[in-house]
Each structure stands twice: as structure tokens, then as C-alpha cells.
C-alpha positions in Angstrom: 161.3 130.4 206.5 158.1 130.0 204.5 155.6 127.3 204.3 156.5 126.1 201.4 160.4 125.8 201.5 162.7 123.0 201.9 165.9 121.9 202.6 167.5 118.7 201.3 170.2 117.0 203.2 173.4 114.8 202.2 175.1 114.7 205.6 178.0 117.0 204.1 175.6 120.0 202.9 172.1 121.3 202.8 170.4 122.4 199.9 167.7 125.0 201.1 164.9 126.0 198.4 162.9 128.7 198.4 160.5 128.9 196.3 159.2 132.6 197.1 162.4 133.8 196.1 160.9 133.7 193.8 161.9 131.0 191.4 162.2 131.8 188.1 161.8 128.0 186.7 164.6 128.5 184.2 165.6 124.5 185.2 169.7 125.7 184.9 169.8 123.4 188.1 168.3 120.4 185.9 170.0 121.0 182.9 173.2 121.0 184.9 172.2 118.3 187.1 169.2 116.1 186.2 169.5 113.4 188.4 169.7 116.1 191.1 167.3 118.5 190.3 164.4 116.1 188.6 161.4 118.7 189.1 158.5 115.8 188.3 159.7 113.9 190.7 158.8 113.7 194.6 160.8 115.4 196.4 162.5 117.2 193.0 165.7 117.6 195.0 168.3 114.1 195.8 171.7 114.8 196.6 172.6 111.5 196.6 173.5 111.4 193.0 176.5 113.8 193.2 179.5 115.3 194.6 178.6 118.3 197.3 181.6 119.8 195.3 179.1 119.8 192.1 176.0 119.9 193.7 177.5 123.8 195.2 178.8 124.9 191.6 175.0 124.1 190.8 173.7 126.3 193.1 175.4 128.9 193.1 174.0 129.7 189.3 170.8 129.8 190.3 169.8 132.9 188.6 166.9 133.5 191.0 168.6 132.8 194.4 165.7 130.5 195.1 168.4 127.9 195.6 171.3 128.3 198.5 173.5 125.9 200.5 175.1 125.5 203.8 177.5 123.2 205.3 176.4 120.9 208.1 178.6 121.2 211.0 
């Protein structure tokens, strides 16, 4: 893990970012979700405004890969 990635947490998933990646800032996760993905806010990332179900279709067109997800067991 690098020093400047982070995972977001909604008890169901977590939304790991990785910036390195690297990301390509294309904002396909804010213009599919922007009360999610909010980049100008701190932290950028709340999972508290969706479904995990929508939050995953999100992620998994990040075109980069700086954006993953894992269920918490």
C-alpha cells in the first residue's frame, strides 16, 4: 500500500483508492456518482450516499484501476 492511498468504508464494502495507479482524473466515478465521488471535498469518497450494488458498478469502470473494492467479511 502506498502513502497516499485510501480505503473508504460502508460496513458492507470497501472502496480502496490508489492514486499511483495511477489515476487518470477522467471523474467517470463523479459523473456517475457525484454525491459519492465529490473530489473537492474532504475526504472525496462517502459511501453513505448509495447502494454498495451501485457504488461496485462505479468502480468497476474506473478506466485507470486506481479505484477497486472488496467486501468486508
Amino acid at each position: 500500500m502506498g502513502k497516499n492511498d485510501r480505503d473508504y468504508s460502508n460496513g458492507e464494502i470497501v472502496v480502496h483508492w490508489r492514486p499511483d495507479a495511477p489515476c487518470i482524473h477522467c471523474e467517470a466515478c463523479h459523473d456517475d456518482l457525484p454525491l459519492v465521488f465529490d473530489p473537492k471535498r474532504r475526504p472525496w469518497v462517502n459511501l453513505s450516499y448509495e447502494t454498495s450494488e451501485r457504488i461496485i458498478e462505479t468502480v468497476n469502470k474506473c478506466p485507470s484501476g486506481a479505484l477497486s473494492y472488496s467486501e468486508v467479511k
